[in-house]
Kinemage of the C-alpha trace (Angstrom):
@kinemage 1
@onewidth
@group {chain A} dominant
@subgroup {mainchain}
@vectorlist {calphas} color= white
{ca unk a 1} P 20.087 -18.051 7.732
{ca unk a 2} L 23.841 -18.412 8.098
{ca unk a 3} L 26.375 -16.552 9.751
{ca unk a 4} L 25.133 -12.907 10.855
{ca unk a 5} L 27.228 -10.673 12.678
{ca unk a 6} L 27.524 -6.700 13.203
{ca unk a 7} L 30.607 -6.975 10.950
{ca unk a 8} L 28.201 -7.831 8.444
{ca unk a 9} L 26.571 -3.950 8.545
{ca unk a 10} L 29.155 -1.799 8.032
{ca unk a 11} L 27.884 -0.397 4.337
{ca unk a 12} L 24.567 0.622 6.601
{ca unk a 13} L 26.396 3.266 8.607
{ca unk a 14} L 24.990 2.079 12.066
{ca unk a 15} L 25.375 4.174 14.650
{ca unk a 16} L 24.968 2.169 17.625
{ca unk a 17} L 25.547 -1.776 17.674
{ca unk a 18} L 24.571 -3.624 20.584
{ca unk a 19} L 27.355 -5.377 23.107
{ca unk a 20} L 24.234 -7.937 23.325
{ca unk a 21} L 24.621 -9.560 19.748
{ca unk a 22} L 24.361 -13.451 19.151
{ca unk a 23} L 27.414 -15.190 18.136
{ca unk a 24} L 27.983 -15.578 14.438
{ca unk a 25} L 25.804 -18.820 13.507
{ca unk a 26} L 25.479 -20.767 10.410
{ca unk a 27} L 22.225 -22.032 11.377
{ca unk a 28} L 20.153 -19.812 13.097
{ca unk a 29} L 15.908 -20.601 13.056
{ca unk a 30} L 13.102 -19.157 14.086
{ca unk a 31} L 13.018 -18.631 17.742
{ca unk a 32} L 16.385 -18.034 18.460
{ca unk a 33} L 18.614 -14.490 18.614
{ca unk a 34} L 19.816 -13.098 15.349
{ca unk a 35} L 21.366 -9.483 14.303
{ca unk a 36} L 19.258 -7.111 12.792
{ca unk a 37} L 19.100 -3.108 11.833
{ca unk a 38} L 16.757 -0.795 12.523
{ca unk a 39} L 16.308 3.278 12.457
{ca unk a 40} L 14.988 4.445 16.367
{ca unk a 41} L 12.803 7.603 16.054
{ca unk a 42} L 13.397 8.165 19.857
{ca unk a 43} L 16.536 10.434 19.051
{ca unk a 44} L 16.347 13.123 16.448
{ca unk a 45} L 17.739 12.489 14.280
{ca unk a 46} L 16.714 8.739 14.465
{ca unk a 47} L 19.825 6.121 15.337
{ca unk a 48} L 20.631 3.638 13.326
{ca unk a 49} L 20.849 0.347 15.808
{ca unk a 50} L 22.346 -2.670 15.656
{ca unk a 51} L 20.936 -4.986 17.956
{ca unk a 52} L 19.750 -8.798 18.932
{ca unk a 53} L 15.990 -9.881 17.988
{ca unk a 54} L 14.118 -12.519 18.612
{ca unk a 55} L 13.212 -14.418 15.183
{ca unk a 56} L 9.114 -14.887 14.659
{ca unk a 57} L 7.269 -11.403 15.217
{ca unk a 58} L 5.668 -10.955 18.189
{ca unk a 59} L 3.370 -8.007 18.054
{ca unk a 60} L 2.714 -5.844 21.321
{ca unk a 61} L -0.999 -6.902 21.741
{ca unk a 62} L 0.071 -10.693 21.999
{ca unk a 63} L -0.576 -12.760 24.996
{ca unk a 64} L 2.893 -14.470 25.218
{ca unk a 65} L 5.742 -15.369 22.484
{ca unk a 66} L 4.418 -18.341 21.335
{ca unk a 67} L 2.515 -16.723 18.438
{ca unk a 68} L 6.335 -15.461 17.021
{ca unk a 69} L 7.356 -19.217 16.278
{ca unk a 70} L 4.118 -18.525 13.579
{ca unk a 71} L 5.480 -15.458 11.998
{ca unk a 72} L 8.637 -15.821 11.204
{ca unk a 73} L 8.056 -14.638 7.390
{ca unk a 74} L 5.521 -12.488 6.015
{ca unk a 75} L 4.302 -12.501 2.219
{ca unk a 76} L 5.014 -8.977 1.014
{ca unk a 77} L 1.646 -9.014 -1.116
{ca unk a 78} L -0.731 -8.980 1.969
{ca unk a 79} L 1.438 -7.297 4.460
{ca unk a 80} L -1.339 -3.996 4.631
{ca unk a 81} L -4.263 -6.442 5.172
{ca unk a 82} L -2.877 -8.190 8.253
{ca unk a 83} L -3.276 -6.950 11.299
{ca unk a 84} L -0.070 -9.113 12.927
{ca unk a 85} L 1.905 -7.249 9.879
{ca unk a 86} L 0.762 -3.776 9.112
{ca unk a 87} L 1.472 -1.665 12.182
{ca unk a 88} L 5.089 -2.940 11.985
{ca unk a 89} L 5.023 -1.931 7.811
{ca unk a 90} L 3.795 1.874 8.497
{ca unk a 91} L 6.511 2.631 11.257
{ca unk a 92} L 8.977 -0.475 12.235
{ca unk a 93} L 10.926 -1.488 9.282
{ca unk a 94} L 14.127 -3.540 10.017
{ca unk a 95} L 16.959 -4.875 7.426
{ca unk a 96} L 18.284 -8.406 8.405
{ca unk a 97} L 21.718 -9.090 6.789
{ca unk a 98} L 23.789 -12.520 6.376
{ca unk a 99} L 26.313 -14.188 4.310
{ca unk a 100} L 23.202 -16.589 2.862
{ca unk a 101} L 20.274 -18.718 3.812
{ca unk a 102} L 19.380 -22.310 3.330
{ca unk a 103} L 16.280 -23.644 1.446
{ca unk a 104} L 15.237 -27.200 0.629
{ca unk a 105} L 14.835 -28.384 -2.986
{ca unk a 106} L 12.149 -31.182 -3.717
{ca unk a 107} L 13.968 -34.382 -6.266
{ca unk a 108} L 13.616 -37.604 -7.416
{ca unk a 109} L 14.931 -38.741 -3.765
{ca unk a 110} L 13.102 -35.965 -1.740
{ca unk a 111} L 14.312 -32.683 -0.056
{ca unk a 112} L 17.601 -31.586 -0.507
{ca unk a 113} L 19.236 -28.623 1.625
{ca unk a 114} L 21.098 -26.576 -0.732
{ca unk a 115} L 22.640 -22.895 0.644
{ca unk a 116} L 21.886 -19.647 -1.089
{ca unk a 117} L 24.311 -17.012 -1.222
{ca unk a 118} L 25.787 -13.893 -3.539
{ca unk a 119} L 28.691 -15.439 -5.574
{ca unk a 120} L 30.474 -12.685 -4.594
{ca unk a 121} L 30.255 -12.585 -1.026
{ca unk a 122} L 29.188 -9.748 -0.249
{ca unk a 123} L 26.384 -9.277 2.651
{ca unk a 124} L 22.999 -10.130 1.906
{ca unk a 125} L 20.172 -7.560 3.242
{ca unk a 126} L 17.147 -9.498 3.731
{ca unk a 127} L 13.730 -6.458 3.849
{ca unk a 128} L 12.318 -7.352 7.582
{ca unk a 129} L 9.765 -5.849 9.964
{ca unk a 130} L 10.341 -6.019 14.012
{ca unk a 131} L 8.123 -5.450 16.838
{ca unk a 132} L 8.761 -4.749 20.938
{ca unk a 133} L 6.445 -6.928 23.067
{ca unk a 134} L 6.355 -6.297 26.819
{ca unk a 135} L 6.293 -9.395 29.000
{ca unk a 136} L 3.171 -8.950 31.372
{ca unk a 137} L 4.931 -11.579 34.019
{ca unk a 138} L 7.788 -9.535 34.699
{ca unk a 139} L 8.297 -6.274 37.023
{ca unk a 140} L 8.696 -3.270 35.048
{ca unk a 141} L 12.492 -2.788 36.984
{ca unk a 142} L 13.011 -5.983 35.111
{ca unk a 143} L 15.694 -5.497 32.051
{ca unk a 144} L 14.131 -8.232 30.570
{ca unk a 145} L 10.625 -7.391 30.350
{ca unk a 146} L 10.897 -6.157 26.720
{ca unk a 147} L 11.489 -8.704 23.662
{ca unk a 148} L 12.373 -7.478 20.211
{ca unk a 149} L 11.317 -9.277 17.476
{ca unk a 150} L 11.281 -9.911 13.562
{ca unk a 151} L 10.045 -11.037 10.544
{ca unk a 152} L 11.629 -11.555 7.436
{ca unk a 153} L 9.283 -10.494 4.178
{ca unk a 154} L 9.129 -13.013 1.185
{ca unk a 155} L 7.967 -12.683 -1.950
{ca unk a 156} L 7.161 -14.923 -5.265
{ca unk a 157} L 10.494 -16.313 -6.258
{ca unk a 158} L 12.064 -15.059 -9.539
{ca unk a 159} L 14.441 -15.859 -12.390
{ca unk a 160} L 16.630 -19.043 -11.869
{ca unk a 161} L 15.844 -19.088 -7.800
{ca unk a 162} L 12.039 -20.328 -9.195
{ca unk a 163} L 13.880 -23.427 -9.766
{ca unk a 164} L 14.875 -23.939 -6.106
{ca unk a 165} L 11.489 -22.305 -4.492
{ca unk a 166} L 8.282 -20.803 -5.321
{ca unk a 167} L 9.093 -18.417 -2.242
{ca unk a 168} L 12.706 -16.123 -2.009
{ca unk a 169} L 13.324 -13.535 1.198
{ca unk a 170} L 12.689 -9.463 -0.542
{ca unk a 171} L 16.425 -8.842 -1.245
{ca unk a 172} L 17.408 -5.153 -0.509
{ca unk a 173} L 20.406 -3.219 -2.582
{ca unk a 174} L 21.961 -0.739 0.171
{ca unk a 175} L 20.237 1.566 -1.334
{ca unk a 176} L 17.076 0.343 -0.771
{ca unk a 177} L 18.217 -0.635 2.664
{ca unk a 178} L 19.028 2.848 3.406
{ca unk a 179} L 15.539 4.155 2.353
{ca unk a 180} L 13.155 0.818 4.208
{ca unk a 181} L 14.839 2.043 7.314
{ca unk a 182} L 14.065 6.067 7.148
{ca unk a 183} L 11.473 6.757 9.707
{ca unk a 184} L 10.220 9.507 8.049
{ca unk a 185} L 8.721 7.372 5.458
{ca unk a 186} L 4.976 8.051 4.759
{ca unk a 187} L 4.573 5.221 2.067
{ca unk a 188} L 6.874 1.865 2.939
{ca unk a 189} L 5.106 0.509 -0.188
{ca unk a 190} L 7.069 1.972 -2.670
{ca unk a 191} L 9.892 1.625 -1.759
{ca unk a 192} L 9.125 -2.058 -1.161
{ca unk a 193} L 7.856 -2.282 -4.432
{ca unk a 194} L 11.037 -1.013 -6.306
{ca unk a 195} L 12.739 -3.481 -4.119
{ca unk a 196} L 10.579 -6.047 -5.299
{ca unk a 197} L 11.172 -4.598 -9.302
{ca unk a 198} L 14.618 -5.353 -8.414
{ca unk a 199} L 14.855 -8.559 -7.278
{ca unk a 200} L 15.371 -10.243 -10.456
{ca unk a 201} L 18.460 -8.001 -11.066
{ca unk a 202} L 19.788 -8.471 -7.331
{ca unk a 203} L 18.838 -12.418 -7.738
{ca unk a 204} L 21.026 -12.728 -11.228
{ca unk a 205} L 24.544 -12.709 -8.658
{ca unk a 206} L 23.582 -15.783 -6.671
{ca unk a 207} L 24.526 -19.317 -6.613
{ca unk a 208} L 23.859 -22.055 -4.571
{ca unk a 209} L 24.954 -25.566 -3.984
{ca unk a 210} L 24.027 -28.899 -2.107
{ca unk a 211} L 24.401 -29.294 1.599
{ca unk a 212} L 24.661 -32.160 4.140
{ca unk a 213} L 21.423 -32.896 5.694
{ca unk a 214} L 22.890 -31.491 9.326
{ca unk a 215} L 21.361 -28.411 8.584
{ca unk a 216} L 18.128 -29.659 9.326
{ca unk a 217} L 18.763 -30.052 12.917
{ca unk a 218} L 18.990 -26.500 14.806
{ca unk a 219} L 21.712 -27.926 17.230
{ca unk a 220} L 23.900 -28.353 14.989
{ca unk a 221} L 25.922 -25.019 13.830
{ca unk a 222} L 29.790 -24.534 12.726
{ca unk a 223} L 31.123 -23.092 9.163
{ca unk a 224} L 30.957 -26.653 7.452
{ca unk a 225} L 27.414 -26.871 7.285
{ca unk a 226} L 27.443 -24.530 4.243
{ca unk a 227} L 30.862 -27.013 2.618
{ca unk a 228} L 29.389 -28.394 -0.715
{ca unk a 229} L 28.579 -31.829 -0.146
């Protein structure tokens, strides 16, 4: 993913963001902090947060983090008939934005990093699920004790992205943002699925070009790793 930043969710009407958010990055991976929304059900009614997750879901009956750096995307298809996925599905739905996201293209002369993005700039809402996992070494007076995490759902790839990838993220209109959040929800699937119906509309306002090959290296971060090469 590339740069993600609260001013990236202000069409979601949050009502709390975070003063704990990552920096903007242009190449943020699994493990490390990124921005994401979700709806709390703790107030009534619910608050829309802002706030800093830990890429790779790490459900609340793991034995440490490690298994997050595994599930850092979810297929939308089997999502119900995994147990790592499907508690997170029925009541902790998250929406991840950013300006794009980077995927590599098999050639003639291998992989090639090209970056993905809507040609008009506008955010990109990626459909995401998150998790809280409690950290059994620490004291429970310690701030730190509880990890949030994510996942970002994928799906078949469609229309001229097929070309790139047979995988794409499940893009999300606001619309559809608005309604994967709402806590109230008693069936996540449809409105997953008429996100799903509408990726090949959402998909038809992206372009993409070639990279430099720093992007494959997480220490490496700055706005030129997404200059045409």
């Amino acid at each position: 993913m590339a740069r993600v930043g609260s001013e990236l969710v202000g069409e979601l009407r949050a009502d709390l963001i975070s003063d704990r958010l990552p920096e903007p990055s242009f190449n943020i991976a699994p493990t490390q902090q990124a921005t994401i929304v979700l709806d709390s059900a703790k107030t009534d009614p619910p608050t829309r947060r802002v706030e800093s997750a830990r890429w790779g879901l790490v459900p609340g009956w793991a034995k440490d983090l490690s298994i997050g750096s595994r599930a850092f995307n979810a297929r939308a298809e089997e999502l119900e008939g995994k147990r790592m996925f499907a508690p997170a599905l029925a009541r902790r739905r998250a929406v991840i934005p950013a300006t794009g996201y980077y995927e590599w293209k098999r050639d003639e002369h291998g992989k090639v990093p090209l970056f993905i993005h809507p040609e008009g700039g506008e955010p990109l809402l990626f459909a995401g699920l998150y998790e809280w996992w409690k950290d059994p070494s620490l004291a429970d007076d310690d701030p730190t004790r509880w990890v949030l995490s994510f996942t970002i759902l994928t799906r078949g790839a469609v229309g001229a992205l097929g070309s790139v990838h047979d995988r794409m993220p499940v893009f999300l209109d606001v619309d559809h943002a608005d309604a994967w959040l709402d806590t109230d929800l008693d069936e996540p699937r449809d409105v997953l699925d008429a996100a799903l119906d509408d990726a090949p509309r959402v998909a038809e306002s992206f372009a993409w070009h070639e990279v430099g090959a720093a992007v494959g290296n997480v220490r490496n971060d700055g706005a030129h790793l997404i200059d045409p090469v």
